[in-house]
C-alpha positions as CSV (number, residue, x, y, z in Angstrom):
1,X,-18.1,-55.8,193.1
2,X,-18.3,-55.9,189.3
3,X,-20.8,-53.4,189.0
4,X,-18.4,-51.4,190.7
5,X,-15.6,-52.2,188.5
6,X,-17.6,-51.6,185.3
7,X,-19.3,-48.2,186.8
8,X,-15.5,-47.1,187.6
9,X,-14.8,-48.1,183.8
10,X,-17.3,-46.1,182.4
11,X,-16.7,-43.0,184.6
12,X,-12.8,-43.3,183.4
13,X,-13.9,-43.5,180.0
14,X,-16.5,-40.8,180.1
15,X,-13.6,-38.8,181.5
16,X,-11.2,-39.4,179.0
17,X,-13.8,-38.5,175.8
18,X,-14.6,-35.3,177.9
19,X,-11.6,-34.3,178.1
20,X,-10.8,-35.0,174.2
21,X,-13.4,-33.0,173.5
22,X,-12.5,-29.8,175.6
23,X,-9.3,-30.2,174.7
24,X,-9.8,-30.8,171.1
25,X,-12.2,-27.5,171.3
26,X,-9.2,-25.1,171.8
27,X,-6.8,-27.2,169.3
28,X,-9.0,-26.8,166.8
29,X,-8.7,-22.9,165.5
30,X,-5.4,-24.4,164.8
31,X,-6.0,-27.2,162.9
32,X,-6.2,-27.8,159.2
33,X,-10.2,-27.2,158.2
34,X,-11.7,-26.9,154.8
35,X,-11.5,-23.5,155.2
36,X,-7.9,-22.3,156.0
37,X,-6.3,-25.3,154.3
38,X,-6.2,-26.3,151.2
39,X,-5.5,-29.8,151.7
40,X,-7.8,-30.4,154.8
41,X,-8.5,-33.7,153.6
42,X,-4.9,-34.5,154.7
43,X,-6.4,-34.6,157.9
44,X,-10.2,-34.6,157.9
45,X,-12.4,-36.3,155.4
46,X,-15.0,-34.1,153.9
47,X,-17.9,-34.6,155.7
48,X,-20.3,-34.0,152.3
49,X,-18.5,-37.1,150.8
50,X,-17.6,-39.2,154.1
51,X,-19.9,-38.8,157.4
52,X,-19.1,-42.1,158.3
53,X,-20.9,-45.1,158.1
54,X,-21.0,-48.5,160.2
55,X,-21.7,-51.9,158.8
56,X,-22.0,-53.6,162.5
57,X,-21.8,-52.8,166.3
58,X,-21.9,-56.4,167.5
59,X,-18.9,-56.7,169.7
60,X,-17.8,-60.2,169.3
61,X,-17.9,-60.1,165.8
62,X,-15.7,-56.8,166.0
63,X,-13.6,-58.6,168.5
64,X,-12.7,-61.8,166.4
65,X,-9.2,-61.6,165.3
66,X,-9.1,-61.6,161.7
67,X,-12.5,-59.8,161.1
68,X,-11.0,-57.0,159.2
69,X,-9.6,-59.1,156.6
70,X,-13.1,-61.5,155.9
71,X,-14.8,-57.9,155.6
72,X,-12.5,-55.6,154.2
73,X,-13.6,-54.5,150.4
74,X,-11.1,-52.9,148.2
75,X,-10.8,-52.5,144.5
76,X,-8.9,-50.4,142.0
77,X,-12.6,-48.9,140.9
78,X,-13.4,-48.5,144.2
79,X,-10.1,-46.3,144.8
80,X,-10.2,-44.4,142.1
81,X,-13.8,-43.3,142.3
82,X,-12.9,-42.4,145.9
83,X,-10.1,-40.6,144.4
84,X,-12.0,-38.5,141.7
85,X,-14.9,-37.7,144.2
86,X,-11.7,-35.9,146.1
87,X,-10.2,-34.5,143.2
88,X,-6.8,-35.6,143.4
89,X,-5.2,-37.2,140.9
90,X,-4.9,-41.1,140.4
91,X,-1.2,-41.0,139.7
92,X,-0.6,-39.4,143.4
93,X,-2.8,-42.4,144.8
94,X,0.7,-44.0,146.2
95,X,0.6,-41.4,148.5
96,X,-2.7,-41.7,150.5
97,X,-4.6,-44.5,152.1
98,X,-7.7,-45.7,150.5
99,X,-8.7,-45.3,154.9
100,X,-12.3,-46.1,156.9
101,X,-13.0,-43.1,158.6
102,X,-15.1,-45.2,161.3
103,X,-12.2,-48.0,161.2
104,X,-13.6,-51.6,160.1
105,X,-12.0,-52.1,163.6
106,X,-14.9,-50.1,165.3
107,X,-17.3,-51.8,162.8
108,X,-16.8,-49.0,159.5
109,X,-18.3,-50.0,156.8
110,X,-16.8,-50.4,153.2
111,X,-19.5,-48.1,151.6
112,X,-17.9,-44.7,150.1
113,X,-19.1,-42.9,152.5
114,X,-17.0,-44.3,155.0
115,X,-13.9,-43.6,152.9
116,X,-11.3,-41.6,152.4
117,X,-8.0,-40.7,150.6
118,X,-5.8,-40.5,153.9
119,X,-2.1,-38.8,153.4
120,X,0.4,-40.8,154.5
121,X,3.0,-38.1,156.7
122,X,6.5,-38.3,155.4
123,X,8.2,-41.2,157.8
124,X,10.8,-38.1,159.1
125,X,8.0,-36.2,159.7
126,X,7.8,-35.2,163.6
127,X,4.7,-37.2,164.7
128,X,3.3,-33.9,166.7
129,X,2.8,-31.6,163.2
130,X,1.4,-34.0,160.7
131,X,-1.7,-36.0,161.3
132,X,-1.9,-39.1,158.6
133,X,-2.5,-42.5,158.0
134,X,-0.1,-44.1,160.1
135,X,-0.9,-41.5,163.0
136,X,-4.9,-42.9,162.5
137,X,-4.1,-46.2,162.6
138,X,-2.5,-45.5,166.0
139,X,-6.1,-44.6,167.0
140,X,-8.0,-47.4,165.7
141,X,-6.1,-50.1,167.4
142,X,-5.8,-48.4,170.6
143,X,-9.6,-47.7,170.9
144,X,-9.8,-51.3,168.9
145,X,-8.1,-52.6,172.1
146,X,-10.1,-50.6,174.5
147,X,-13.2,-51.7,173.3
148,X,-12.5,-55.8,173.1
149,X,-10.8,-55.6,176.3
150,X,-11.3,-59.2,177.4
151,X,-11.7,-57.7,181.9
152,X,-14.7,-55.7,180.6
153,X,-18.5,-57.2,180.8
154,X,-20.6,-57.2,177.0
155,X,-22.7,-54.2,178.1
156,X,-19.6,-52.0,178.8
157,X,-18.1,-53.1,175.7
158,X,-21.1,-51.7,173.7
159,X,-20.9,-48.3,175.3
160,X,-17.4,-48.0,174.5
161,X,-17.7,-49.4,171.0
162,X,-20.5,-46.4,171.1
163,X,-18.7,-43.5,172.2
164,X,-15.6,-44.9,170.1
165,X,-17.7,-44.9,166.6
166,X,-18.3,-41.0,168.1
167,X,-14.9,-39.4,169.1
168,X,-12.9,-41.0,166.0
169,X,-15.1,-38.9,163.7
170,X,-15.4,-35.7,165.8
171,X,-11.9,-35.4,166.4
172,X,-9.3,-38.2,166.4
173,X,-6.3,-36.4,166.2
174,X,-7.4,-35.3,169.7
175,X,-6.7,-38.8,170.6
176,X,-4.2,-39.4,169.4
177,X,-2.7,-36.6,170.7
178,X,-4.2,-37.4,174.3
179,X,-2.3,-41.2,173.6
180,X,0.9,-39.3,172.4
181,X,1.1,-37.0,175.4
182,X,1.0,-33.7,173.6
């Protein structure tokens, strides 16, 4: 019976990225992007500065409340390098969040090329037209959640954890959008 369970897990999951992806596929023309934008970064990291980077994929580690805070490096040189490498100015840096682009949540690492000025939307701003920092961190603890679900067998967690690492850098304002309902 629990293979069944977790088999039914997967397939819903499996589901759910699929459909992120189509979906994101047709959002995307209309989408900020390096190349109609000029602050794409608002949104998207630059993938020449931050791929992405993990530091661990061992899922009780990742699952341990307060992981995030024994791990989590941040320093004023670290910010602004991270700031100059994006060109914007250290004086604006109250606007942006020094942000993991694979959350430490999903096992990020702290390295640079993990990182990212985020924007942080204007609070009045309607939640379906600007894609920031807060809107992100909507993402990382729902798939944060998702992954450590405490019903789900190690294994399972691991592909989830996987495919999570995945999605958030191809396209999570997809899901967020997919979590949002619009």
């Amino acid at each position: 019976m629990k293979k069944f369970v977790y088999s039914m897990l997967a397939t819903m999951f499996l589901t759910f990225v699929f459909t992120i992806s189509a979906t994101s596929q047709n959002q995307m023309s209309s989408l900020p992007t390096a190349t109609n934008e000029a602050n794409w970064h608002i949104y998207r990291p630059d993938p020449t500065l931050t791929p992405g980077d993990t530091m661990t994929s061992d899922i009780k580690t990742i699952c341990t409340p307060g992981y995030t805070t024994d791990v989590r490096v941040q320093t004023v040189k670290i910010k602004k390098e991270l700031f100059r490498s994006y060109g914007i100015n250290w004086r604006d840096h109250s606007m942006y969040e020094d942000d993991h682009f694979i959350p430490l949540v999903l096992g990020g690492s702290n390295e640079l090329k993990n990182r990212f000025p985020q924007y942080y939307c204007p609070k009045e701003t309607s939640a379906s037209t600007c894609f920031g920092a807060r809107q992100k961190d909507v993402v990382e603890n729902y798939l944060h959640h998702y992954v450590c679900d405490k019903n789900i067998a190690k294994e399972e967690a691991k592909i989830r954890l996987d495919y999570a690492q995945k999605q958030i850098v191809k396209d999570w304002f997809a899901i967020y959008r997919k979590i949002k309902g619009f």
